[in-house]
Phi, psi and omega in degrees: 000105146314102199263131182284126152026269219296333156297291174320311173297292184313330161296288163358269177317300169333270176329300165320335186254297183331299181323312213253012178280140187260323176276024130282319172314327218259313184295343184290299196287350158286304162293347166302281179335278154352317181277315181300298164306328200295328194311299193293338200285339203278161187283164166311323190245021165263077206290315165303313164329311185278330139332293128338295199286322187296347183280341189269334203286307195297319151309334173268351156290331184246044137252329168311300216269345175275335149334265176329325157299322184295315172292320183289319195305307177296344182282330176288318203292306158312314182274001157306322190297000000 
């Protein structure tokens, strides 16, 4: 789906207020935290376990970096017009 000028800014703007919400941060960074403690609770040879967790790590990283696209994305879209 191809999104118009004005969806890209308005995504744009949206992500920007989301970055900059401090109990959306503060819940990312909980689950980060989460992961980490659960990382050290697992046995050594619990590679799925261990897995799992790198998966929750990478996701609460690519909803930060997809945020961040969105604000740049809009930002072209704005010095375009």
């Amino acid at each position: 789906m191809t999104k118009s000028k004005q969806q890209v800014i308005d995504d744009g703007r949206y992500a920007e207020r989301l970055m900059g919400d401090v109990d959306f941060n503060r819940m990312l960074d909980e689950i980060k935290g989460d992961c980490h403690l659960q990382f050290e609770l697992t046995d050594i040879g619990d590679k799925d376990g261990r897995e799992a967790i790198y998966m929750k790590l990478r996701g609460v990283e690519a909803v930060r970096q997809a945020l961040r696209a969105m604000v740049d994305n809009a930002s072209i879209e704005i010095k375009s017009k």
